[in-house]
N, C-alpha and C positions, 0 to 999 in steps of 0.2 A: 634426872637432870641431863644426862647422857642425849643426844638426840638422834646422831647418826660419826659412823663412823668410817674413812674409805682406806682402804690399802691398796697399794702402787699397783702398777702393772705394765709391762713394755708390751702385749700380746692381750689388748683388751678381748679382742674375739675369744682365746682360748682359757681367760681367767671368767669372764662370762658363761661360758658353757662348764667348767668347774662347779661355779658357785648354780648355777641353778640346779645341775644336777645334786650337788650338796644338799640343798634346801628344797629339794622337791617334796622331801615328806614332812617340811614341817610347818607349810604353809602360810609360810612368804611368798612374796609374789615378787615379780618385777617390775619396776618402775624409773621413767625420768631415763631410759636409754638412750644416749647419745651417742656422739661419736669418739669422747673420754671418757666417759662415766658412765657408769651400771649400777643402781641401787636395787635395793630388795627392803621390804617391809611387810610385816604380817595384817596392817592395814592402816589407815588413814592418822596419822598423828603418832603412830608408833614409833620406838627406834628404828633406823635402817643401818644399814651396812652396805658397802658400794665399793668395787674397782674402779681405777681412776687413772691416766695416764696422769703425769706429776705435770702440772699448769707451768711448771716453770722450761719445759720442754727437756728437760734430763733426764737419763734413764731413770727406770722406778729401783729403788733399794731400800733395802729396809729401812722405814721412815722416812725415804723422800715419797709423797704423795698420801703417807698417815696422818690423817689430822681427826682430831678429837672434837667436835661438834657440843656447844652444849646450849641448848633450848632454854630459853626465860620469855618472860612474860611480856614484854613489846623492846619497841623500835629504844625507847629512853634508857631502859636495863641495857640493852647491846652499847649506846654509846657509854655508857657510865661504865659496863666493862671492857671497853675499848680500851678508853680511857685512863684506866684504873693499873690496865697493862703495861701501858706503855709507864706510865708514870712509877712503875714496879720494877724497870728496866727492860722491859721486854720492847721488841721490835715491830714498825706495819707490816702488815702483809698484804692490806687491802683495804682502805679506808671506810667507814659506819656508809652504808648505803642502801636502795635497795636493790635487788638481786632477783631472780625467778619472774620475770614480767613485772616485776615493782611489786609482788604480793608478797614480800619477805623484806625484813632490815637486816641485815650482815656486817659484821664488821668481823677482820683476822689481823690476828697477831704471832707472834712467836713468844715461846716464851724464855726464860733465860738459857735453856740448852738448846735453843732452836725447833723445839716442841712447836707443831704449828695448831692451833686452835682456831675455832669458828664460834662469834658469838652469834645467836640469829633468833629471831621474833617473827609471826607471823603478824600484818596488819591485821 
């Protein structure tokens, strides 16, 4: 269910060079580097894991820029858990849209500790 998961970082260069040297031997790759974000995945549809400067422009600290990603089965499932959040009490983060060149549905929320989540589908 898990899809991908990022933790903060004020020093994307040197948490980048970390993480692949980490994961050199276990055959993850890298992917989607930009100029906030660094993912790694061992291949196409897998989980990933990724450094991230925190979108909100804050420094990164534990749990600002951790968000829990969880994968389902289209664009309909992300609004109904959008939806389903907020209505739970939880907060927007980012309203049901698509994201990635329009080849993904997304929607975030927080949830009642401020836990931030990603619901996402690919088309």
């Amino acid at each position: 269910m898990i899809g991908y998961t990022t933790i903060g970082t004020n020093d994307l260069e040197k948490a980048t060079a970390f993480y692949d040297a980490l994961f050199a031997d276990l055959g993850v790759k890298k992917i989607t580097p930009n100029e906030r974000l660094v993912l790694w995945s061992s291949k196409a549809g897998a989980a990933m894991i990724g450094v991230i400067k925190p979108f909100d422009g804050q420094a990164a600290t534990v749990g600002n820029g951790t968000m829990v990603a969880l994968m389902v089965d289209d664009g309909e499932t992300v609004a109904k858990l959008y939806a389903k959040a907020l209505e739970l009490g939880g907060s927007d983060e980012g309203e049901v849209g698509p994201r990635g060149g329009g080849a993904m549905t997304f929607g975030y929320v927080r949830d009642l500790d401020g836990n931030k989540l990603a619901f996402y589908a690919a088309k």
